[in-house]
C-alpha positions in Angstrom: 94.3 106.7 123.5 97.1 105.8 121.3 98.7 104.1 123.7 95.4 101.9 123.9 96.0 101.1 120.1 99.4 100.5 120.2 99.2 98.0 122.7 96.2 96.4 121.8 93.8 97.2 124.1 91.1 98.5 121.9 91.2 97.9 118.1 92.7 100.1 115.3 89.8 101.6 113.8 89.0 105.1 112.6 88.3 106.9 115.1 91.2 105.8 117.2 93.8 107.3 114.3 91.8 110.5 113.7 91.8 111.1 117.1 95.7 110.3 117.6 96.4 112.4 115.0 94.4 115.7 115.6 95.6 114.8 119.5 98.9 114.6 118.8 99.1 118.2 116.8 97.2 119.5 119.9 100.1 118.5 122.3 102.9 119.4 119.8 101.3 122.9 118.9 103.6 121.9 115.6 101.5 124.1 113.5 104.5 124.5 110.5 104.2 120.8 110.5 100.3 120.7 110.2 100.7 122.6 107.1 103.3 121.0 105.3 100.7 118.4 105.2 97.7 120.4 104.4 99.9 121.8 101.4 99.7 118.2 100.0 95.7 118.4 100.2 94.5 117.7 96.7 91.6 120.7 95.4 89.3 118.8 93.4 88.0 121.6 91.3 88.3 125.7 91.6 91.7 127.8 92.2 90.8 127.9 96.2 94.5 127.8 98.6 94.2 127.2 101.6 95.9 130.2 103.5 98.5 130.7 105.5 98.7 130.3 109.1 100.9 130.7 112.4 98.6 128.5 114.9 94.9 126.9 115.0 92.6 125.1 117.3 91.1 121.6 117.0 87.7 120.2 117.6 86.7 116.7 117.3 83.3 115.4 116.5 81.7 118.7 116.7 77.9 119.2 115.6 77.6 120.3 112.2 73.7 120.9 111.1 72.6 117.7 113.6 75.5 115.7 111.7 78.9 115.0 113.5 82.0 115.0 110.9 84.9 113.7 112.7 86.9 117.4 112.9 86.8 120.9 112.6 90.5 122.8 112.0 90.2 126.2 112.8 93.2 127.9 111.0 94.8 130.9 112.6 97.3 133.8 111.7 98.1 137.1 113.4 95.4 136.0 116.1 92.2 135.6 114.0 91.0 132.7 112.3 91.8 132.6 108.6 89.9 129.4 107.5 87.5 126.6 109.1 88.5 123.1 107.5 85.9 120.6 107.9 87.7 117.2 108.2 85.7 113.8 107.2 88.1 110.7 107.5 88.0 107.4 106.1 90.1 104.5 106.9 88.4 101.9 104.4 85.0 102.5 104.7 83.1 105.3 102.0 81.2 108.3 102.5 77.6 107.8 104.0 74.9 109.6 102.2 74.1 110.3 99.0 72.6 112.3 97.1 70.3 115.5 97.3 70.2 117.3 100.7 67.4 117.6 102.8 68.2 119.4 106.0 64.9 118.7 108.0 66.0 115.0 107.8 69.8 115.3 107.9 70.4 113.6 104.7 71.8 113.4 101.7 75.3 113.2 100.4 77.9 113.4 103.3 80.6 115.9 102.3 78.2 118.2 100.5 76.1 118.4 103.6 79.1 119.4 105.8 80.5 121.8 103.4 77.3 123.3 102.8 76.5 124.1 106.3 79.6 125.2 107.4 79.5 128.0 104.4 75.5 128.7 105.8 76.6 128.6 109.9 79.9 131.1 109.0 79.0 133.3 106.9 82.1 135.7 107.5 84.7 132.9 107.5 86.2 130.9 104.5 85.4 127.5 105.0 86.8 124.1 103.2 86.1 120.4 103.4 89.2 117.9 103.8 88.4 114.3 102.9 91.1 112.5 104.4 91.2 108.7 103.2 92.8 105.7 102.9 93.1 105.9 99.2 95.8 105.8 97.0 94.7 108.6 94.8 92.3 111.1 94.3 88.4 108.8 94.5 87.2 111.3 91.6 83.8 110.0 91.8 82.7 110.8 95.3 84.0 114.0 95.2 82.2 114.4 91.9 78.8 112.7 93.1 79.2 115.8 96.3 80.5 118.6 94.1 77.3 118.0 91.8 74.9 117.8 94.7 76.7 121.2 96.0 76.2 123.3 92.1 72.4 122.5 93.2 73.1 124.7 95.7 75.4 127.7 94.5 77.9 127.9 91.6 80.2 130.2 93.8 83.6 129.4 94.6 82.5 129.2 98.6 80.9 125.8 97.0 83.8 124.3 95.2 86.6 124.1 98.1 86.4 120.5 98.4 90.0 118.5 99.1 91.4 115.2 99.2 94.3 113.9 101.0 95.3 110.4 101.7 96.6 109.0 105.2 99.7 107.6 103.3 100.7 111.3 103.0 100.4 112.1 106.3 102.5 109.6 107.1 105.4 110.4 104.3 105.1 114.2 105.2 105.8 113.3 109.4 108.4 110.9 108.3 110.2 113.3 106.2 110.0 116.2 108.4 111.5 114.1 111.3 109.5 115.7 113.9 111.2 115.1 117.7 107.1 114.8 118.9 107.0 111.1 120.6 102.8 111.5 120.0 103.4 112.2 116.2 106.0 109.2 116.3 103.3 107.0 117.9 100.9 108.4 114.9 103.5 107.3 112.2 103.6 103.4 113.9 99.9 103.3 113.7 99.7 104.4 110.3 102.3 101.8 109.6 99.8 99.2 111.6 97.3 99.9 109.7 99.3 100.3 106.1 98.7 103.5 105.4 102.4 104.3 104.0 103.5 105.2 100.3 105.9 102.1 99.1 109.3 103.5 98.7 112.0 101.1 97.3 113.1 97.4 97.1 116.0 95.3 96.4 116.1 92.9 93.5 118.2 89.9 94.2 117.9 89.3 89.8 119.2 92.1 87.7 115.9 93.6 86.1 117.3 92.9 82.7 117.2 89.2 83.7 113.4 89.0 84.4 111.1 88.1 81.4 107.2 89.2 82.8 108.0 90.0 86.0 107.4 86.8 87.7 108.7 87.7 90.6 105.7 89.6 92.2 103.1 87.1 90.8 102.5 85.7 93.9 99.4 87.4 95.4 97.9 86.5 91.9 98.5 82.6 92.5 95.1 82.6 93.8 92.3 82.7 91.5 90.1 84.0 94.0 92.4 87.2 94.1 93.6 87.1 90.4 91.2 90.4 89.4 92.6 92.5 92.6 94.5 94.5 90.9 92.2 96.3 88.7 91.5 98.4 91.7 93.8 101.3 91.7 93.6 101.4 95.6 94.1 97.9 96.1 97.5 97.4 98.5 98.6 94.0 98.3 101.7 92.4 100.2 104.8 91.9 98.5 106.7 88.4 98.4 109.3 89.9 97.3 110.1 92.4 100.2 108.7 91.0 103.3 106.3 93.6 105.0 106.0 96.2 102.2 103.2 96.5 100.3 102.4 97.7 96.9 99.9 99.7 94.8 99.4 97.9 91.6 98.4 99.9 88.1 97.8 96.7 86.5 98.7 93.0 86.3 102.5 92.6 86.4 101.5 89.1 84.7 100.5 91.2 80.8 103.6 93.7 80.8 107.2 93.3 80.0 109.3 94.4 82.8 110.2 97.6 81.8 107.2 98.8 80.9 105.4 97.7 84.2 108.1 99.6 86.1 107.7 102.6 83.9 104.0 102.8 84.8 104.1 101.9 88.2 106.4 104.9 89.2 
């Protein structure tokens, strides 16, 4: 399917990167990899690790409770299965479903409905939800809106083993590890189509001493229609000042002296 993507053929969507990715750990088997990258999965609340494991087995777009959530990773060590992760991804869009379950109609908030019937269907096996998005950083609020709907449900720690991880870090984790697996390569350029990379560096051709507010990355505010973008945390915008990069803005480089925008923007 990547190779679809890559070339064009059918568009870059979600569902095309979840399934290159999950795919691609299928073929590699890299399961030392695979958790290097879970170990950058965010808990949002609780002490819950995922464990430690030596191999696992991949299934996408199982049934879950009549609902489909794009993955389940079973994680494996010494031959037995250690954990179930429940993967949802997002590549822009937001969670579907809110609020208070109801399992006759297969409603209500989308992560606490998977969590919650992975924990009732598997009763003898740990189970945790991944939220795997486009965001920048932790989205605090959905997972607060699902971990509310969930303490309906049970205060026990089963309840609470909700994390977050962001595409960008996949993509930094692959990169740095250097993995020889051509699929995970081809994951890496799609991630990169589809700007899901951490910004790393630039080259000033002004010494930053010589820049007053930093005019030099004012340009995606030059429009008034886009003036406000950068309240968004999340918001990636391009960079005029290294062509093809991208950048996660804080704030508005416009009301900030130099040093202080590049203090808060590490």
């Amino acid at each position: 399917m990547i190779s679809l993507v890559l070339n064009g053929k059918i568009p870059e969507s979600e569902d095309a990167l979840t399934a290159a990715f999950f795919d691609a750990f299928r073929y590699s088997r890299d399961a030392e990899l695979l958790g290097h990258i879970l170990s950058h999965a965010k808990l949002f609340e609780g002490s819950y690790a995922l464990p430690a494991f030596d191999d696992f087995e991949v299934e996408l777009w199982p049934n879950l409770g009549g609902r489909e959530p794009d993955a389940w990773l079973d994680l494996r060590a010494g031959g037995r299965t250690v954990c179930r992760v429940i993967v949802e991804a997002k590549l822009g869009a937001e969670k579907s479903g809110l609020g208070v379950i109801d399992r006759d109609a297969r409603s209500g908030d989308q992560l606490a409905y998977y969590l919650l019937e992975a924990v009732r269907t598997n009763a003898e096996l740990p189970c945790a939800l991944l939220y795997l998005t486009h965001h920048g950083a932790m989205p605090r609020e959905s997972l607060r809106e699902s971990a509310s709907v969930l303490a309906q449900h049970s205060q026990g720690e089963e309840l609470k083993r909700l994390f977050w991880l962001s595409w960008r870090d996949v993509h930094e984790v692959i990169v740095n590890k250097r993995s020889s697996s051509r699929h995970l390569a081809d994951v890496c350029q799609l991630l990169e189509r589809v700007r899901m990379f951490r910004f790393r560096s630039i080259r000033l051709d002004e010494q930053l001493g010589s820049l007053g507010s930093p005019d030099f990355y004012t340009e995606p505010f030059r429009d008034p229609a886009r003036a406000d973008r950068w309240q968004n945390p999340d918001e990636v915008l391009s960079s005029p000042g290294y062509p093809g990069g991208f950048y996660e803005w804080p704030m508005a480089p416009q009301l900030v002296g130099t040093a202080e925008f590049y203090k808060e923007s590490r």
